[in-house]
C-alpha positions in Angstrom: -14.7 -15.5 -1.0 -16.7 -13.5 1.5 -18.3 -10.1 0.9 -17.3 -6.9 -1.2 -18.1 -4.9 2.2 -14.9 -4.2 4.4 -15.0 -5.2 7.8 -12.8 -3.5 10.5 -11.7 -5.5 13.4 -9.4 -6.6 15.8 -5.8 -8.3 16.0 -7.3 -10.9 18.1 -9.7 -12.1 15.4 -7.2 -12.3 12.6 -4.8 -14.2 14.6 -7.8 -17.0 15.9 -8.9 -17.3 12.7 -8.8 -20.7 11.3 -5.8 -21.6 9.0 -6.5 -23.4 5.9 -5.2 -26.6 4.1 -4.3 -26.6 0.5 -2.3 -29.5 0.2 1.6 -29.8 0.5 2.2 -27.5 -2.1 0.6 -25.0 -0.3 2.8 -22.6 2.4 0.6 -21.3 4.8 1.5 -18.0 5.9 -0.7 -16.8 9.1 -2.0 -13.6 9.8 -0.7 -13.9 12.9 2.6 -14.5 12.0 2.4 -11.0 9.6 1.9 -9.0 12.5 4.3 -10.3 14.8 6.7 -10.5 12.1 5.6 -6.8 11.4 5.9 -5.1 14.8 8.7 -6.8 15.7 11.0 -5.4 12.8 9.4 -1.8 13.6 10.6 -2.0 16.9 13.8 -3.5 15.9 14.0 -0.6 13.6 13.6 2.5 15.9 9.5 2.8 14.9 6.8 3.6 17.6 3.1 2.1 15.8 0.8 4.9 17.0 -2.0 3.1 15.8 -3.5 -0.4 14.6 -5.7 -1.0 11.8 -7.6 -4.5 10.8 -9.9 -4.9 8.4 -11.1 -8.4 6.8 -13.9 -10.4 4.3 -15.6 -13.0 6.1 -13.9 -15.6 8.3 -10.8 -14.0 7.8 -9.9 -15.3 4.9 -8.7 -12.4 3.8 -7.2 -9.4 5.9 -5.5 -6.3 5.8 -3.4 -4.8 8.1 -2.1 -1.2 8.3 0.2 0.9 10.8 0.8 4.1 11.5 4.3 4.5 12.6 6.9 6.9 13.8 10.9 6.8 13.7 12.1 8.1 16.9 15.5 8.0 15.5 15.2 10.0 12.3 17.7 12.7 12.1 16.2 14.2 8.7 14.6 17.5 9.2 12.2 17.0 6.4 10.6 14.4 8.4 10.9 15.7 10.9 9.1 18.8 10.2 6.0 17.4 8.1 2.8 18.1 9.9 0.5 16.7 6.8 1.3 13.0 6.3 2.5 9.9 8.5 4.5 7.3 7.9 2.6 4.0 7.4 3.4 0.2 7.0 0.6 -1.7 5.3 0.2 -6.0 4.6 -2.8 -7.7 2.7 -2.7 -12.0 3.2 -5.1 -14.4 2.4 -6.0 -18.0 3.3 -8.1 -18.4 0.2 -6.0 -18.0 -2.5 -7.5 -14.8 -3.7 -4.2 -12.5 -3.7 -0.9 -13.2 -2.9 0.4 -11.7 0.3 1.8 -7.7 -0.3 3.2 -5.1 1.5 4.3 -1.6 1.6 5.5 1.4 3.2 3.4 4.1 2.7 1.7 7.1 3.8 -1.2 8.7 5.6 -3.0 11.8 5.9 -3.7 12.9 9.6 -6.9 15.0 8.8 -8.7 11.8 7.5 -6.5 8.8 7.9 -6.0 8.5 3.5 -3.3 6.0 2.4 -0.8 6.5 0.3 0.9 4.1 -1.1 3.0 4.0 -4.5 3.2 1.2 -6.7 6.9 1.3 -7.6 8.5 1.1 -4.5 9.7 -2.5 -4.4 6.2 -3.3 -3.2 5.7 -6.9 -2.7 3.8 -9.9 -3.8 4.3 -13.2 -3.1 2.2 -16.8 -3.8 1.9 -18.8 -0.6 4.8 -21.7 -2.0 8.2 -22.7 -0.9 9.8 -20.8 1.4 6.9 -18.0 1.3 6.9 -18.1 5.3 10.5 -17.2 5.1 10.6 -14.7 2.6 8.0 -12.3 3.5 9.9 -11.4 6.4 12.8 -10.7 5.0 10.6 -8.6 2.9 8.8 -7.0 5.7 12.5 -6.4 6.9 14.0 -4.7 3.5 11.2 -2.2 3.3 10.9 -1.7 7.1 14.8 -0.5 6.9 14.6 1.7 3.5 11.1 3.1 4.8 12.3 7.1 5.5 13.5 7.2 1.5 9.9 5.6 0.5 8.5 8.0 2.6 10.2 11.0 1.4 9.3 9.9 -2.3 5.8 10.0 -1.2 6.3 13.5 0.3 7.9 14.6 -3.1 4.7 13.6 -5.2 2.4 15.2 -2.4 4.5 19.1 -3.0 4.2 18.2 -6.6 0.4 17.7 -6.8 -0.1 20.8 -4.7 1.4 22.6 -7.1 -0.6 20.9 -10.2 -3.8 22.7 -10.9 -6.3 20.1 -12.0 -9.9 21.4 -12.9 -13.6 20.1 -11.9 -14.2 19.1 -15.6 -10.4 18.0 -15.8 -11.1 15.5 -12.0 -14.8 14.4 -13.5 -12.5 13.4 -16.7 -10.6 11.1 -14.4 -13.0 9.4 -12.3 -14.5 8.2 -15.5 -11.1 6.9 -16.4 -10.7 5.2 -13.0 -13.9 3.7 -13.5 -14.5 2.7 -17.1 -10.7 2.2 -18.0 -8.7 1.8 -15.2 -11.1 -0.5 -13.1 -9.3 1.1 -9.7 -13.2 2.6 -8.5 -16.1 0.7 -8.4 -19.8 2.5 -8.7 -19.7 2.9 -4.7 -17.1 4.5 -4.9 -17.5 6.9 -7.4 -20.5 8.1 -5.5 -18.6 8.7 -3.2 -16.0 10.6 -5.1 -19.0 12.9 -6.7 -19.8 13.6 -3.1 -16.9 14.5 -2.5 -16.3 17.1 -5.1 -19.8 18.8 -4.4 -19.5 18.4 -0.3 -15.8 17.7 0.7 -15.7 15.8 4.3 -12.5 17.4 5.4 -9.8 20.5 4.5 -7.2 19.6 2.3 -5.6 23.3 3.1 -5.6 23.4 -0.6 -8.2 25.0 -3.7 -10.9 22.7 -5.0 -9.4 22.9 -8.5 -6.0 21.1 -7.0 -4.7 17.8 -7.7 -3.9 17.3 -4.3 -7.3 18.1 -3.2 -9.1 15.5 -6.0 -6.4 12.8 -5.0 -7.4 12.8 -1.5 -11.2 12.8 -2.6 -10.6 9.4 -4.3 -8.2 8.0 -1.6 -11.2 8.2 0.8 -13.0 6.1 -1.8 -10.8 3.7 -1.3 -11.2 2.9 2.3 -14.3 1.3 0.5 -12.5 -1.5 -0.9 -12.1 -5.3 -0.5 -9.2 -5.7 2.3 -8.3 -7.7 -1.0 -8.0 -4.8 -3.3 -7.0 -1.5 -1.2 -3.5 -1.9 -1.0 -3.4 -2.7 -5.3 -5.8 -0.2 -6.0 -4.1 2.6 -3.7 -1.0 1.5 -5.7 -2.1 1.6 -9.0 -4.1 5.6 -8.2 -1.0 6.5 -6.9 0.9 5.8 -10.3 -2.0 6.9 -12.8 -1.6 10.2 -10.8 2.0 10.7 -10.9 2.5 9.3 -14.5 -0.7 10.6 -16.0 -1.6 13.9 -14.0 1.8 15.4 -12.8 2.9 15.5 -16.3 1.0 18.5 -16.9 3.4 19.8 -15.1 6.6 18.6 -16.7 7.2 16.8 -13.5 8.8 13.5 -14.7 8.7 10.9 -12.5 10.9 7.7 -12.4 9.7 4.6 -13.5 11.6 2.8 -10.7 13.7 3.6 -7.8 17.5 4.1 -7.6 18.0 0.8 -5.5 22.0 1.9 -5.1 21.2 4.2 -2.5 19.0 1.5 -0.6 19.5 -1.1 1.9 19.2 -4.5 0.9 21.6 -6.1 3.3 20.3 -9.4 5.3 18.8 -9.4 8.7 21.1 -11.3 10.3 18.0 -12.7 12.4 16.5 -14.0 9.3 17.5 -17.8 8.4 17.6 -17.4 4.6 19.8 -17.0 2.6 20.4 -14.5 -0.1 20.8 -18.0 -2.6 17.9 -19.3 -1.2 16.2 -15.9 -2.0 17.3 -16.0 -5.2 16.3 -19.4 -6.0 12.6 -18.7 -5.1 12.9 -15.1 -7.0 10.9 -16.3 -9.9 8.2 -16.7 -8.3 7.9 -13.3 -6.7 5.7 -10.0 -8.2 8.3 -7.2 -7.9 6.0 -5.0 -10.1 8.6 -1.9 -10.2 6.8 0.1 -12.9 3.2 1.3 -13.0 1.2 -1.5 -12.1 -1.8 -0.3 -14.0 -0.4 -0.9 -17.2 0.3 -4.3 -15.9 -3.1 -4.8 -14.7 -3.6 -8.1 -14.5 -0.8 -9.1 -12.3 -2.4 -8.1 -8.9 -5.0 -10.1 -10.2 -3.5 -13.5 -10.6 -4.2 -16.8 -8.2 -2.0 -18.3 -6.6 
């Protein structure tokens, strides 16, 4: 399944890359389809991408695609205002069967380009079956449209872990949990993360004793992962941190979103319908509460 060594490179390549053949059973879904799927709905939406990023194993079987992205038509003044983090959209698809395709608005730090991404946000997973091709657009579309509210969620639990004092001992503690217990860092990484503590590559305009600050270390681990595994593992950090570490704080945050205050109504561009949707439900990884204690469902084949 290719190598453990992330590749960046270029829309071109992923879309060229050639498609595979499971049998009839099998739906492919093209990279090339998930990005013009994807900036097509930003546009549609009032988003400017302000940059591209590809990254993928070899031959493309697997990639990863992430966009930073700004609403021109927002009328919030908290997003309007932030200075720290950007708003970013984020896909992982694979031709061979290795994870199900995923996506998710998210987050990014401007110093260093960090994702963010939280794992109960109706993030997405779906095997490559039925009406797969159909279905991840309408996806692509749902979050796409409630993206500003995921966004300001994300804001929320970055003031929180600012104000969540977290000591060296307490963040060596942790990285041994992400390690040994919670599998989200792999050896690589956690060199990297010790680096980090005793050398820190950028200014996280925050003390070294900071949950904010140790968050960000690990985050920039993560750009060491599989194209497979970044967008899971940024998922499942993101929840250990907010169920496990914010607590200290008596900061309780909610298992799942309040959907009521969402919108989930239809493209009218997209030709499927909500019983269709329905009908193929079952076979779709909603995983709306921390995925880590779930942690084999990112996992499964398709």
């Amino acid at each position: 399944m290719g190598y453990n060594k992330p590749k960046e490179t270029t829309r071109n390549y992923l879309e060229n890359a050639p498609l595979p053949n499971h049998g009839k059973s099998y739906t492919v879904i093209s990279h090339k389809q998930v990005i013009d799927s994807t900036k097509q709905l930003l546009e549609d939406s009032g988003f400017i991408i302000q940059k591209e990023l590809y990254r993928a194993n070899m031959d493309a079987n697997v990639a990863q695609g992430i966009y930073h992205i700004l609403p021109i038509n927002t009328v919030d003044p908290t997003i309007m205002e932030e200075k720290e983090l950007g708003m970013m959209f984020a896909w992982t698809n694979s031709y061979d069967k290795s994870t199900r395709f995923q996506c998710a608005i998210g987050a990014y730090v401007m110093v260093c380009h960090n994702g963010m991404v939280a794992g109960d946000m109706m993030n997405f997973r779906r095997k490559h079956t039925g009406s797969a091709d159909h279905d991840i657009r309408m996806q692509i579309s749902n979050q796409i449209k409630n993206g500003e509210k995921y966004y300001k969620r994300i804001l929320n639990d970055r003031d929180a872990m600012r104000n969540t004092e977290l000591s060296l001992q307490e963040q060596a503690e942790i990285a041994g949990r992400l390690y040994i217990n919670e599998d989200i860092l792999d050896a690589s990484q956690m060199s990297c993360v010790k680096a980090e503590l005793e050398k820190p590559s950028y200014d996280y305009q925050c003390d070294q004793e900071n949950a904010w600050t140790f968050y960000n270390h690990v985050t920039h681990a993560l750009k060491k992962a599989h194209p497979r595994d970044w967008l899971s593992d940024s998922q499942n950090f993101h929840d250990f941190m907010t169920a496990r570490v914010l607590s200290k704080m008596n900061i309780t945050v909610n298992d799942t979103l309040d959907l009521t205050d969402f919108d989930t109504t239809q493209d009218p561009n997209l030709d499927i319908t909500m019983q269709e949707w329905n009908e193929n439900a079952i076979e779709i990884d909603e995983d709306v509460t921390h995925s880590r204690l779930v942690q084999d469902v990112y996992l499964m084949k398709d």
